[in-house]
mmCIF file as gemmi writes it, N, C-alpha and C atoms, coordinates in Angstrom:
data_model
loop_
_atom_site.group_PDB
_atom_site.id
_atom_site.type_symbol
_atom_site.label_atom_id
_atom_site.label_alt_id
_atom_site.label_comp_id
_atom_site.label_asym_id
_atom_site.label_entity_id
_atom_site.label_seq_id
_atom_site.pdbx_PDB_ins_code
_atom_site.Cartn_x
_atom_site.Cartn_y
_atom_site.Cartn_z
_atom_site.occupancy
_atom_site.B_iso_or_equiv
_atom_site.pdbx_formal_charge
_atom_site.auth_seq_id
_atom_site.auth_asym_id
_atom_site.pdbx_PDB_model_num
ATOM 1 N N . UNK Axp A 1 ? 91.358 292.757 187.055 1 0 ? 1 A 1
ATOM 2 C CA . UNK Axp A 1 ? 90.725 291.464 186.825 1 0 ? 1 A 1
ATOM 3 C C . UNK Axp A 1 ? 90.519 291.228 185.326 1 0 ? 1 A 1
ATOM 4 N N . UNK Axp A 2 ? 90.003 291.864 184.454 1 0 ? 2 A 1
ATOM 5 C CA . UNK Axp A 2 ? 89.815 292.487 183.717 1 0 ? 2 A 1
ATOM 6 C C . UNK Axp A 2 ? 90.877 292.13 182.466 1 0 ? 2 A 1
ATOM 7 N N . UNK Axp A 3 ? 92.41 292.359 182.34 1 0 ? 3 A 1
ATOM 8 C CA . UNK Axp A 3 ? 93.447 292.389 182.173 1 0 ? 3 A 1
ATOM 9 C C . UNK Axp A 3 ? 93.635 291.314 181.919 1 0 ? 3 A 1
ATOM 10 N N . UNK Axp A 4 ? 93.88 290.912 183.535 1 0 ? 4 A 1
ATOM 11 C CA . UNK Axp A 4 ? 94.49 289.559 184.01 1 0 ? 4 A 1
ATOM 12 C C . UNK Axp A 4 ? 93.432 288.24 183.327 1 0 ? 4 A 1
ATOM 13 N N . UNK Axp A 5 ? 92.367 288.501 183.406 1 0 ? 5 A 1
ATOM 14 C CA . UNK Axp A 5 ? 91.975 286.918 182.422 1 0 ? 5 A 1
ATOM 15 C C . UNK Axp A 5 ? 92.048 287.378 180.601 1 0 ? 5 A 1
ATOM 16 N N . UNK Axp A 6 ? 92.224 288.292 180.378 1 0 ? 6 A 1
ATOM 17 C CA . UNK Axp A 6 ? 92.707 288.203 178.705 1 0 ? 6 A 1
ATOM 18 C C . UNK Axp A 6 ? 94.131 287.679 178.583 1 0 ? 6 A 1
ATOM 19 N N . UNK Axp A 7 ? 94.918 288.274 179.825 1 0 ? 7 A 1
ATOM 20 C CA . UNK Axp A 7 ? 96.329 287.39 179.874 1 0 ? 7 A 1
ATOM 21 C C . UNK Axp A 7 ? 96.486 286.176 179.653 1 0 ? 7 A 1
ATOM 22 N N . UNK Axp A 8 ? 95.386 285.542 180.714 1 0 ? 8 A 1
ATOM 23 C CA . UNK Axp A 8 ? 95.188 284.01 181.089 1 0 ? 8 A 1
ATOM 24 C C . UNK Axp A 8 ? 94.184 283.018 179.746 1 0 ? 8 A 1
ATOM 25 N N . UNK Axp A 9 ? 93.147 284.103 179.272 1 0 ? 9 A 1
ATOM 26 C CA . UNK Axp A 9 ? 92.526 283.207 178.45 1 0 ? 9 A 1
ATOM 27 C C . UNK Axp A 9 ? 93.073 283.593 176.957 1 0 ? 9 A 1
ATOM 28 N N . UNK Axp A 10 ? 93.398 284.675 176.353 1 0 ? 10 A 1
ATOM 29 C CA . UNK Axp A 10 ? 93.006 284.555 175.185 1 0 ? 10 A 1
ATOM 30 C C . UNK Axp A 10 ? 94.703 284.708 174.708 1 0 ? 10 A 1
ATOM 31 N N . UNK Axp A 11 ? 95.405 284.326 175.058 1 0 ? 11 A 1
ATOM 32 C CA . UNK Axp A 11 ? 96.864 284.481 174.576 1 0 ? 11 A 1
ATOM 33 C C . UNK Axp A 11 ? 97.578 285.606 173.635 1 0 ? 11 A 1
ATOM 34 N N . UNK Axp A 12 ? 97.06 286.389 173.953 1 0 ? 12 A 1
ATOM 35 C CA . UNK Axp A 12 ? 97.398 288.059 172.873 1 0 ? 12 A 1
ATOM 36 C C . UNK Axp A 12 ? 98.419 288.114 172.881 1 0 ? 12 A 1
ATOM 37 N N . UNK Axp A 13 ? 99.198 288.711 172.005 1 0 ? 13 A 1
ATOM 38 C CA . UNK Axp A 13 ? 100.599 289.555 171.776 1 0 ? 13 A 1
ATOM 39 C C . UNK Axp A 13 ? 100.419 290.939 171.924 1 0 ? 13 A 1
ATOM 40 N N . UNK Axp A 14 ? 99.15 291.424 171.537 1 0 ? 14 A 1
ATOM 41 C CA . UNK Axp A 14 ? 98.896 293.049 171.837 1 0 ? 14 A 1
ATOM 42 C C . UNK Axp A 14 ? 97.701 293.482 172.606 1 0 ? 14 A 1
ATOM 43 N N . UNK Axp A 15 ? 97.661 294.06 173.495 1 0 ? 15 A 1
ATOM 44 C CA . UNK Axp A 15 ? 96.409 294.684 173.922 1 0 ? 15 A 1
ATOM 45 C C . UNK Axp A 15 ? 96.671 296.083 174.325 1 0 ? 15 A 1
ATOM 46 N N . UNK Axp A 16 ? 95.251 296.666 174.094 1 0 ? 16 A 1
ATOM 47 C CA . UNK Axp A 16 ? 95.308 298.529 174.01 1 0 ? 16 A 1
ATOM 48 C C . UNK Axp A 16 ? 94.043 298.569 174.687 1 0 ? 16 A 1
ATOM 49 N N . UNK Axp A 17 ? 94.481 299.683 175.576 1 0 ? 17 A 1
ATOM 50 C CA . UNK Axp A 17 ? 93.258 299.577 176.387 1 0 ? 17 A 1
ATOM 51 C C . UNK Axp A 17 ? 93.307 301.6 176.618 1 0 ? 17 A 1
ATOM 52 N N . UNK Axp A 18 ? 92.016 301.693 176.161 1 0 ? 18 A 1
ATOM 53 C CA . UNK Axp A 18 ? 91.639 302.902 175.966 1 0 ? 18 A 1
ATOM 54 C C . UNK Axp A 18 ? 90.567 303.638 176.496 1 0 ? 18 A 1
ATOM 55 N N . UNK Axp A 19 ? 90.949 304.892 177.486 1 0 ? 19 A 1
ATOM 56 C CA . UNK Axp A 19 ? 89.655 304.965 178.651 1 0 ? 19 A 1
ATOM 57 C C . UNK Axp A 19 ? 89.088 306.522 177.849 1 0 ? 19 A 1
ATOM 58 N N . UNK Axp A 20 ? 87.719 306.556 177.958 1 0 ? 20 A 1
ATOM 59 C CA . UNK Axp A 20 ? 87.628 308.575 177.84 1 0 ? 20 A 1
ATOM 60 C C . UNK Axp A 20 ? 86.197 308.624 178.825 1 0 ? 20 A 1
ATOM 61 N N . UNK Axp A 21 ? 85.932 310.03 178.739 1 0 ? 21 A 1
ATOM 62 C CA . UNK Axp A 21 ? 85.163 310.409 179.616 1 0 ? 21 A 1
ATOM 63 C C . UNK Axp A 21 ? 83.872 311.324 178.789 1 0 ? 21 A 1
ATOM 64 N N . UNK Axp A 22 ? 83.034 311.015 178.693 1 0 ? 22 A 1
ATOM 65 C CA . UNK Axp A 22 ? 81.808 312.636 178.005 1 0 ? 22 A 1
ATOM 66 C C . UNK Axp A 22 ? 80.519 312.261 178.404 1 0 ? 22 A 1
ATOM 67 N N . UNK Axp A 23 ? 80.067 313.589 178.228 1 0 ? 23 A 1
ATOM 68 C CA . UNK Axp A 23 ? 78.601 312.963 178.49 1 0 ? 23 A 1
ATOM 69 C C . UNK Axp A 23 ? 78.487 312.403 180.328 1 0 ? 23 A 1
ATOM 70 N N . UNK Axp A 24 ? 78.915 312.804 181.223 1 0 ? 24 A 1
ATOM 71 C CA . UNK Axp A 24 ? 78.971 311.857 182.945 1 0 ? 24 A 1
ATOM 72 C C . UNK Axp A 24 ? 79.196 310.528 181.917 1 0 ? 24 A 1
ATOM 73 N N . UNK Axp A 25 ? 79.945 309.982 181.407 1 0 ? 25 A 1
ATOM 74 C CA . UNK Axp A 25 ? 79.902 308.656 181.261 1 0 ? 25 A 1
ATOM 75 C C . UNK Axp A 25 ? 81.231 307.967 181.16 1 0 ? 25 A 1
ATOM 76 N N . UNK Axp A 26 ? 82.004 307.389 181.49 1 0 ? 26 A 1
ATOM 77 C CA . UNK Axp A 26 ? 83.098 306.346 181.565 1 0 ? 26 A 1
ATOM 78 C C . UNK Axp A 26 ? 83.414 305.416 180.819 1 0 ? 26 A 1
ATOM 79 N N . UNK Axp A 27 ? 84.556 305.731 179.383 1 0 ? 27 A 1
ATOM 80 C CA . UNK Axp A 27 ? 84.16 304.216 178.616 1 0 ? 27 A 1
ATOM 81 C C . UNK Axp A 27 ? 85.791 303.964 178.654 1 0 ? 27 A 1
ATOM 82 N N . UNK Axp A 28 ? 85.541 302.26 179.41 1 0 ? 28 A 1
ATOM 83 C CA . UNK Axp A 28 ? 87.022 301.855 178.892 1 0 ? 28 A 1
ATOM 84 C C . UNK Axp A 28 ? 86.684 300.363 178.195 1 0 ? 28 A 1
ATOM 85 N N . UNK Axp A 29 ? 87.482 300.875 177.074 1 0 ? 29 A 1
ATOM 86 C CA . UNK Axp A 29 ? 87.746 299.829 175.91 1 0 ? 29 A 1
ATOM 87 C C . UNK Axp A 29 ? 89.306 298.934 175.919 1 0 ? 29 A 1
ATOM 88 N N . UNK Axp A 30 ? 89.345 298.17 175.841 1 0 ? 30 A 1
ATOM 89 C CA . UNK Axp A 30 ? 90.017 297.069 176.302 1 0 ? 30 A 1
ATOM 90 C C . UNK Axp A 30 ? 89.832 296.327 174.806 1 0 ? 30 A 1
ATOM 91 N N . UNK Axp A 31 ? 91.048 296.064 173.964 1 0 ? 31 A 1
ATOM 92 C CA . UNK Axp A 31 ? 91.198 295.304 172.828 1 0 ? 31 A 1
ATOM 93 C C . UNK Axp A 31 ? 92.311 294.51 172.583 1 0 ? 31 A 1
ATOM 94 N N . UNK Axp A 32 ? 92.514 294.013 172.254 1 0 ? 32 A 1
ATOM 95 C CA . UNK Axp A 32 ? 93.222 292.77 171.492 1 0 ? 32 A 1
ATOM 96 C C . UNK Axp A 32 ? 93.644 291.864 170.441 1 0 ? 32 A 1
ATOM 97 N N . UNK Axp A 33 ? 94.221 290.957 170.246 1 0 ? 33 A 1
ATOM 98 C CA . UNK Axp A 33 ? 94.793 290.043 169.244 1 0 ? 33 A 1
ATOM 99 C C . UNK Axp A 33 ? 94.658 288.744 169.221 1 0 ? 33 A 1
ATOM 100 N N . UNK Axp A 34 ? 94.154 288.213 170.695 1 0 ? 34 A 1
ATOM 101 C CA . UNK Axp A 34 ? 93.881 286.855 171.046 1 0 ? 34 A 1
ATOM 102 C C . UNK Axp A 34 ? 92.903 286.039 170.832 1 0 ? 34 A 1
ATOM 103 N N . UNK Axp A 35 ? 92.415 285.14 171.488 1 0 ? 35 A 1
ATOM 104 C CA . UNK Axp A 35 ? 91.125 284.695 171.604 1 0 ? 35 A 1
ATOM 105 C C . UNK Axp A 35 ? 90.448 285.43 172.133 1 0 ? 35 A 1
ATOM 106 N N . UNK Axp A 36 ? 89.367 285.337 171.973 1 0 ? 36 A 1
ATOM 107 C CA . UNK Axp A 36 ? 88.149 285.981 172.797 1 0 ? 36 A 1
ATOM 108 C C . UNK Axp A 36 ? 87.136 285.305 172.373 1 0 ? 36 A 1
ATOM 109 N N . UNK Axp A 37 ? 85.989 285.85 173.444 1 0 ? 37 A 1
ATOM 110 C CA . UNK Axp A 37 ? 84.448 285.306 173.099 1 0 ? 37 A 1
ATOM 111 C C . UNK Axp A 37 ? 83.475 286.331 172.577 1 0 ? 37 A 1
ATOM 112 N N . UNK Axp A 38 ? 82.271 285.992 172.241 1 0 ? 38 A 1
ATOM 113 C CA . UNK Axp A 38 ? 81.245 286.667 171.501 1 0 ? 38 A 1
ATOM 114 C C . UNK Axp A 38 ? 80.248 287.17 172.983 1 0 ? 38 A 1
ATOM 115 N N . UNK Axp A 39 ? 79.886 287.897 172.269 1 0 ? 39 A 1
ATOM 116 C CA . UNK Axp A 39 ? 78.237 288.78 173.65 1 0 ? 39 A 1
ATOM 117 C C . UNK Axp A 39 ? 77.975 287.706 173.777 1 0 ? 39 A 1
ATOM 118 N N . UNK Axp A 40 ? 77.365 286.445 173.076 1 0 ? 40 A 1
ATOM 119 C CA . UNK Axp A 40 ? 76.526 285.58 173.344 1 0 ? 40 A 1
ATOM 120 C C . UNK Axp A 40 ? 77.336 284.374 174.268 1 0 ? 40 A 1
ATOM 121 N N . UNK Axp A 41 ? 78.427 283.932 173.988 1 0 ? 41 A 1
ATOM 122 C CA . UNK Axp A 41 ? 79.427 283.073 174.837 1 0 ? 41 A 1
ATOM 123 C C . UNK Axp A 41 ? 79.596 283.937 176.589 1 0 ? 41 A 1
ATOM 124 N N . UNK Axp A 42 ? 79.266 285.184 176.216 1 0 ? 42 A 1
ATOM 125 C CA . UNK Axp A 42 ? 79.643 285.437 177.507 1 0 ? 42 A 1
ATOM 126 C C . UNK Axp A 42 ? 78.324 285.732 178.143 1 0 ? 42 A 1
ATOM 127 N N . UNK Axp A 43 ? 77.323 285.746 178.075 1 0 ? 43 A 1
ATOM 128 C CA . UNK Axp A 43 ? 75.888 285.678 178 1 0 ? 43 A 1
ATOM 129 C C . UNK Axp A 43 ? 75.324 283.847 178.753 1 0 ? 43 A 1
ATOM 130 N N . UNK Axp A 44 ? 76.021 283.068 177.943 1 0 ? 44 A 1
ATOM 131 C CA . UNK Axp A 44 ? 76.288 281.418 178.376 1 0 ? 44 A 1
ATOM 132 C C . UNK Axp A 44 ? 76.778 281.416 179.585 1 0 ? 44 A 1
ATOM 133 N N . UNK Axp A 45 ? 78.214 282.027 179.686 1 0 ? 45 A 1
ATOM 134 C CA . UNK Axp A 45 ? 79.235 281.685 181.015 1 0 ? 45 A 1
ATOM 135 C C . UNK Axp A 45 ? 78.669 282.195 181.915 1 0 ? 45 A 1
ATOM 136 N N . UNK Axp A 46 ? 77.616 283.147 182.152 1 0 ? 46 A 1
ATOM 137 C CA . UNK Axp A 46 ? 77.116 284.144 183.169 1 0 ? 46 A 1
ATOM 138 C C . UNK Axp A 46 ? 76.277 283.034 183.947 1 0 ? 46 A 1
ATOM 139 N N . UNK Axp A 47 ? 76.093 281.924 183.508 1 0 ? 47 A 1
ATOM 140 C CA . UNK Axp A 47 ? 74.901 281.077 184.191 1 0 ? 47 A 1
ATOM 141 C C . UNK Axp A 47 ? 75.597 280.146 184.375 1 0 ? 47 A 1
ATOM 142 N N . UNK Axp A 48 ? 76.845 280.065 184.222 1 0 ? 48 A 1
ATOM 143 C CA . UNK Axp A 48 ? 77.511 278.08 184.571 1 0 ? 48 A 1
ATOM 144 C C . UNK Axp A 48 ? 78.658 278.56 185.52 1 0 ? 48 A 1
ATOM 145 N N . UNK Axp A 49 ? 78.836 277.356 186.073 1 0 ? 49 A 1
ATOM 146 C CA . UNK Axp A 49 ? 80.084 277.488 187.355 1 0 ? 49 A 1
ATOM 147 C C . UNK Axp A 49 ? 80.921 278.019 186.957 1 0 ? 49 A 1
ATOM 148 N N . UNK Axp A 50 ? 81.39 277.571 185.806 1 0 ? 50 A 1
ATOM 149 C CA . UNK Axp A 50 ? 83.041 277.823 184.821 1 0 ? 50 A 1
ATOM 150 C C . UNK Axp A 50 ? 82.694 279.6 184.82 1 0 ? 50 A 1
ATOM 151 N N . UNK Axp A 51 ? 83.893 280.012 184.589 1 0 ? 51 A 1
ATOM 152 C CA . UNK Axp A 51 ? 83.875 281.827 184.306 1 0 ? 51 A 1
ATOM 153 C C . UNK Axp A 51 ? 83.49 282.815 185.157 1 0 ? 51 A 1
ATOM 154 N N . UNK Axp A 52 ? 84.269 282.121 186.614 1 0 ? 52 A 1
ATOM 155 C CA . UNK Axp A 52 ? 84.066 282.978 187.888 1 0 ? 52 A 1
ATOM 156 C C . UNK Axp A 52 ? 84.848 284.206 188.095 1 0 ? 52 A 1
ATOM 157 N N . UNK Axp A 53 ? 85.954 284.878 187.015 1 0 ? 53 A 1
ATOM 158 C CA . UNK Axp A 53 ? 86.921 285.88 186.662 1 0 ? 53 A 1
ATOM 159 C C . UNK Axp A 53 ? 85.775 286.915 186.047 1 0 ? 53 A 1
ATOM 160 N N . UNK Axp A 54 ? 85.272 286.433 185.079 1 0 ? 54 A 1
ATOM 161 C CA . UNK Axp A 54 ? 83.944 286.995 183.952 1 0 ? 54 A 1
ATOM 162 C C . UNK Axp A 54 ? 82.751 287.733 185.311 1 0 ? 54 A 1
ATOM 163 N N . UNK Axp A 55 ? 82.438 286.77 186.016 1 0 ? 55 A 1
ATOM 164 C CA . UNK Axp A 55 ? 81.466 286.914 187.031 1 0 ? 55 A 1
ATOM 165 C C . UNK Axp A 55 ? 81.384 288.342 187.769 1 0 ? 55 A 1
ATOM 166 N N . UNK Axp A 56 ? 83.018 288.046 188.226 1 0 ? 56 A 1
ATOM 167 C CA . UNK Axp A 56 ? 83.467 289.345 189.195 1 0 ? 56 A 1
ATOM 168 C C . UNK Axp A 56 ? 83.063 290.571 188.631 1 0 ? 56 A 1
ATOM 169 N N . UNK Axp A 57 ? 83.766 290.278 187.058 1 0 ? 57 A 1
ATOM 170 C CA . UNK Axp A 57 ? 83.949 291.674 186.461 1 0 ? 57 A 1
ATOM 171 C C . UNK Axp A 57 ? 82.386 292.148 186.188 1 0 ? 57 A 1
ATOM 172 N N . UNK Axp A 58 ? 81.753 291.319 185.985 1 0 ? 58 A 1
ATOM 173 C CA . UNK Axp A 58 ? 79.973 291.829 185.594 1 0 ? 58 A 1
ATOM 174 C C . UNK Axp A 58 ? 79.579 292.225 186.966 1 0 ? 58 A 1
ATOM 175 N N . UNK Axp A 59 ? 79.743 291.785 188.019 1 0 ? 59 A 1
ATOM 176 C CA . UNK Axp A 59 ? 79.326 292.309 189.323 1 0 ? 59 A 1
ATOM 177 C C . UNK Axp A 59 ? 79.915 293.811 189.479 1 0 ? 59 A 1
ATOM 178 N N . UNK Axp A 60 ? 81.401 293.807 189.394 1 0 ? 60 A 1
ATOM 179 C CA . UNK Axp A 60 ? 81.486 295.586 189.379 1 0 ? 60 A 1
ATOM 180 C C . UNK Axp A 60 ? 80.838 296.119 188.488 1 0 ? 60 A 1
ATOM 181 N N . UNK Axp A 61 ? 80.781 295.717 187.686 1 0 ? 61 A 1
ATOM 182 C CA . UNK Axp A 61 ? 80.177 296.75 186.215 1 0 ? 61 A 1
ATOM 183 C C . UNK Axp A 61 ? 79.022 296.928 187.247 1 0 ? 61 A 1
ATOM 184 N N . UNK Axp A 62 ? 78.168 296.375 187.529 1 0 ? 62 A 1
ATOM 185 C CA . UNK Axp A 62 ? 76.625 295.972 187.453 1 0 ? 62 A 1
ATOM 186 C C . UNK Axp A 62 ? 76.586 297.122 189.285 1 0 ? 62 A 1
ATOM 187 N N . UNK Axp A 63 ? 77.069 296.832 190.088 1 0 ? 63 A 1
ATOM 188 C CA . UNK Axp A 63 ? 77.28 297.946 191.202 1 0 ? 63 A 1
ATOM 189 C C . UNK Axp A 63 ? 77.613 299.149 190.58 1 0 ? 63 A 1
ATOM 190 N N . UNK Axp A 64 ? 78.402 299.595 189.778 1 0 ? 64 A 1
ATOM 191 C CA . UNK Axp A 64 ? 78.461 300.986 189.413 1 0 ? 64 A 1
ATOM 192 C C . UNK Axp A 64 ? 77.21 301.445 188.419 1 0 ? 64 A 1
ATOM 193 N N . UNK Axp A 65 ? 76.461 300.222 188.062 1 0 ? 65 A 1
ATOM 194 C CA . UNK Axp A 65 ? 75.197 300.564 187.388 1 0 ? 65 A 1
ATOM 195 C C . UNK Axp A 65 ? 75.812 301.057 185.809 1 0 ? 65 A 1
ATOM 196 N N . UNK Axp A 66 ? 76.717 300.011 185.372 1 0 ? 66 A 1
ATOM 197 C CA . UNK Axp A 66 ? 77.576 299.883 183.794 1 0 ? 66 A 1
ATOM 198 C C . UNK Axp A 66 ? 76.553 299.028 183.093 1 0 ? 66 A 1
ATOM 199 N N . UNK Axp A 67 ? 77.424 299.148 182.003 1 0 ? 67 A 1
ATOM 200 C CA . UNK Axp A 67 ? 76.93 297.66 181.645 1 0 ? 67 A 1
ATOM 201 C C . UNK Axp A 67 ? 78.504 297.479 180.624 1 0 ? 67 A 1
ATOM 202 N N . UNK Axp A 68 ? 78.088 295.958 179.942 1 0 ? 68 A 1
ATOM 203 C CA . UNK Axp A 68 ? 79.702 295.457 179.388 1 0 ? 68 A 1
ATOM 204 C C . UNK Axp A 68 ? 79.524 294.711 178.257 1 0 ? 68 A 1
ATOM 205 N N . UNK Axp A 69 ? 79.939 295.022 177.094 1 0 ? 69 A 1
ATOM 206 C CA . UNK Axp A 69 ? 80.27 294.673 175.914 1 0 ? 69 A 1
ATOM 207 C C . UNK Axp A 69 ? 81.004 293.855 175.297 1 0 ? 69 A 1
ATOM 208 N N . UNK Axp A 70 ? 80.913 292.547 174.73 1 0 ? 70 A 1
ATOM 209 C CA . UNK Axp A 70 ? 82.236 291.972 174.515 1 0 ? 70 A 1
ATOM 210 C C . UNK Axp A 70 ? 81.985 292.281 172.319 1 0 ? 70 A 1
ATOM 211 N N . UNK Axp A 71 ? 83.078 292.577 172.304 1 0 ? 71 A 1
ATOM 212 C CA . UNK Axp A 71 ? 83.044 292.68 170.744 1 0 ? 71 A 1
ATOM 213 C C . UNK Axp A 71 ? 83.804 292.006 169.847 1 0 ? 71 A 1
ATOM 214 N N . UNK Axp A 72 ? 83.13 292.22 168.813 1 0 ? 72 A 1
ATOM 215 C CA . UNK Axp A 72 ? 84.096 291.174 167.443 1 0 ? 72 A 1
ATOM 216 C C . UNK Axp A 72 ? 84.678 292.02 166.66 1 0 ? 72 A 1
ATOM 217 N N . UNK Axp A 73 ? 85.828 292.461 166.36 1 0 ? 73 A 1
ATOM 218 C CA . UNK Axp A 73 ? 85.743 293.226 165.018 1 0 ? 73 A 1
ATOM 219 C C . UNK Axp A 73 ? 86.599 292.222 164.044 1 0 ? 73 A 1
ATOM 220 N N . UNK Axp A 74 ? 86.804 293.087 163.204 1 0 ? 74 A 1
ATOM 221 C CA . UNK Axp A 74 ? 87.432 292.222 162.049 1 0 ? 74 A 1
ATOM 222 C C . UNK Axp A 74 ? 89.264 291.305 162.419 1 0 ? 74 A 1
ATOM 223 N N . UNK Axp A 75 ? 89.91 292.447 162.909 1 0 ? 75 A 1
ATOM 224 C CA . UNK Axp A 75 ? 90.981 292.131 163.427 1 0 ? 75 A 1
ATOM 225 C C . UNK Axp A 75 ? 91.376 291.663 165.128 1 0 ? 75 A 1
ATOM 226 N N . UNK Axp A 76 ? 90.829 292.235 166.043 1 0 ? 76 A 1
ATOM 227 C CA . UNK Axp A 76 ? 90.601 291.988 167.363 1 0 ? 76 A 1
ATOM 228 C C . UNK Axp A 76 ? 89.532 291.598 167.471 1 0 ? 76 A 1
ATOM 229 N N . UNK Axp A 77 ? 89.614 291.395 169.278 1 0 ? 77 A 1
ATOM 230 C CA . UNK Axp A 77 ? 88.426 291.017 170.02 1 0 ? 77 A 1
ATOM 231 C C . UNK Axp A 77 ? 88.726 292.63 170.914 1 0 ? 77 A 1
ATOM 232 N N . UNK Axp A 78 ? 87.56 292.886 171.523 1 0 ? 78 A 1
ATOM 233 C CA . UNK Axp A 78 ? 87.31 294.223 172.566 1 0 ? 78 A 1
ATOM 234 C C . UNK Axp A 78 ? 86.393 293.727 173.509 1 0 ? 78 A 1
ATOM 235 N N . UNK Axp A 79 ? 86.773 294.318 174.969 1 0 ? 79 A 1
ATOM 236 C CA . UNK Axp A 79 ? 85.716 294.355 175.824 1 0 ? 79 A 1
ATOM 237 C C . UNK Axp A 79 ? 85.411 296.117 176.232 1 0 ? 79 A 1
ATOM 238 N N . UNK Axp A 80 ? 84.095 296.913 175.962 1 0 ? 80 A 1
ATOM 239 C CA . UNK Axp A 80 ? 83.483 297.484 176.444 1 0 ? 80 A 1
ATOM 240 C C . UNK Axp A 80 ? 82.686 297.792 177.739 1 0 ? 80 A 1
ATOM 241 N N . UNK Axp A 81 ? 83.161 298.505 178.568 1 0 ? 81 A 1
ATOM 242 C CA . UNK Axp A 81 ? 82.67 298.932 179.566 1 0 ? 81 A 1
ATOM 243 C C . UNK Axp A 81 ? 82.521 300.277 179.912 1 0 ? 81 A 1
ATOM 244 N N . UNK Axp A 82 ? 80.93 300.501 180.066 1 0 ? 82 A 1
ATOM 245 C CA . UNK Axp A 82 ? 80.533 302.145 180.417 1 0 ? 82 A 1
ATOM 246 C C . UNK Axp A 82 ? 79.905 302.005 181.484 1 0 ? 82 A 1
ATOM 247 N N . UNK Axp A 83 ? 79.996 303.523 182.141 1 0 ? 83 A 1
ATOM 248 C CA . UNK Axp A 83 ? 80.138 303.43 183.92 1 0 ? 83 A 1
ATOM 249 C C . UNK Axp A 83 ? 79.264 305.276 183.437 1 0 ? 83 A 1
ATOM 250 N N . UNK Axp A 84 ? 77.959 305.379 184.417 1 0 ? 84 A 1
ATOM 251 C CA . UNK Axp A 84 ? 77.617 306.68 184.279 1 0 ? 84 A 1
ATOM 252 C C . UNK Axp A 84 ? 78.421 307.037 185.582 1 0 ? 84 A 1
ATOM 253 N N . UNK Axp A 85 ? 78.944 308.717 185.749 1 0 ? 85 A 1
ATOM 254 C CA . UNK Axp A 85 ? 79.834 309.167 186.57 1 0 ? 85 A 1
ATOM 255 C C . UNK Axp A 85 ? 78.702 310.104 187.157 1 0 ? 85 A 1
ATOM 256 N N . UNK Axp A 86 ? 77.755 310.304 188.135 1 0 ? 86 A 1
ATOM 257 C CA . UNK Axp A 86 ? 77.349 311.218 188.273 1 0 ? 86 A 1
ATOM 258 C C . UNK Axp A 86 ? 77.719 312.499 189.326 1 0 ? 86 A 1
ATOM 259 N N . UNK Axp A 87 ? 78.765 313.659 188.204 1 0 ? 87 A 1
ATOM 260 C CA . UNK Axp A 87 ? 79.218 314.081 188.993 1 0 ? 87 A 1
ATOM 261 C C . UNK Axp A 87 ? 78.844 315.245 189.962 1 0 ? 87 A 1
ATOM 262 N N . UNK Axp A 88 ? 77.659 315.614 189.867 1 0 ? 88 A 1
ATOM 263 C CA . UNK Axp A 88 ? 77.363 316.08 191.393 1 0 ? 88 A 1
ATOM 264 C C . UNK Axp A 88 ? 77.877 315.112 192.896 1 0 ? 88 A 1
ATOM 265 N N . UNK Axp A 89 ? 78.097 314.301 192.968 1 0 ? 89 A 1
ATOM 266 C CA . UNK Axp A 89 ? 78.853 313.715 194.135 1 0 ? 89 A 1
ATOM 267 C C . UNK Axp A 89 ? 80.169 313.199 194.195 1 0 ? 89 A 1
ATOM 268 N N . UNK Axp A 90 ? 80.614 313.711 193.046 1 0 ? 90 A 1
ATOM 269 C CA . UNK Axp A 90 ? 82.481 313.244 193.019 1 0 ? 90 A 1
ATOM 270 C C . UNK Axp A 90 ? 82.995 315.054 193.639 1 0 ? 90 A 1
């Protein structure tokens, strides 16, 4: 889902998407070249009809008890997502 609306919204030529594991914790980083939005734009969309792709993805995060990052850097945009793994039950 995830993927598929950076495809759809932000028109990239490159994206790198980079997962690791430490700490029980799960981080996949997801970056780019396209458009993107700020924490705070996506903070907005969380409350209006529009950005029902955005929605989904905060609902999984939010069931695995994540949370999700959207970032600015100088050259890309990134989305952040950490997931605690607690592995006594895997």
């Amino acid at each position: 889902e995830l993927l598929n609306n950076v495809l759809k919204h932000a028109n990239p030529s490159e994206i790198k998407i980079v997962s690791s594991y430490n700490n029980s914790n799960l981080e996949i980083l997801l970056s780019h070249n396209g458009h993107g939005i700020s924490q705070q734009q996506f903070e907005e969309l969380r409350y209006k009809k529009d950005g029902l792709g955005l929605k989904n993805i905060m609902n999984r995060v939010i069931l695995l008890r994540g949370d999700i990052d959207f970032i600015k850097n100088p050259i890309d945009y990134g989305i952040r997502i950490n997931v605690p793994i607690d592995t006594r039950t895997v």
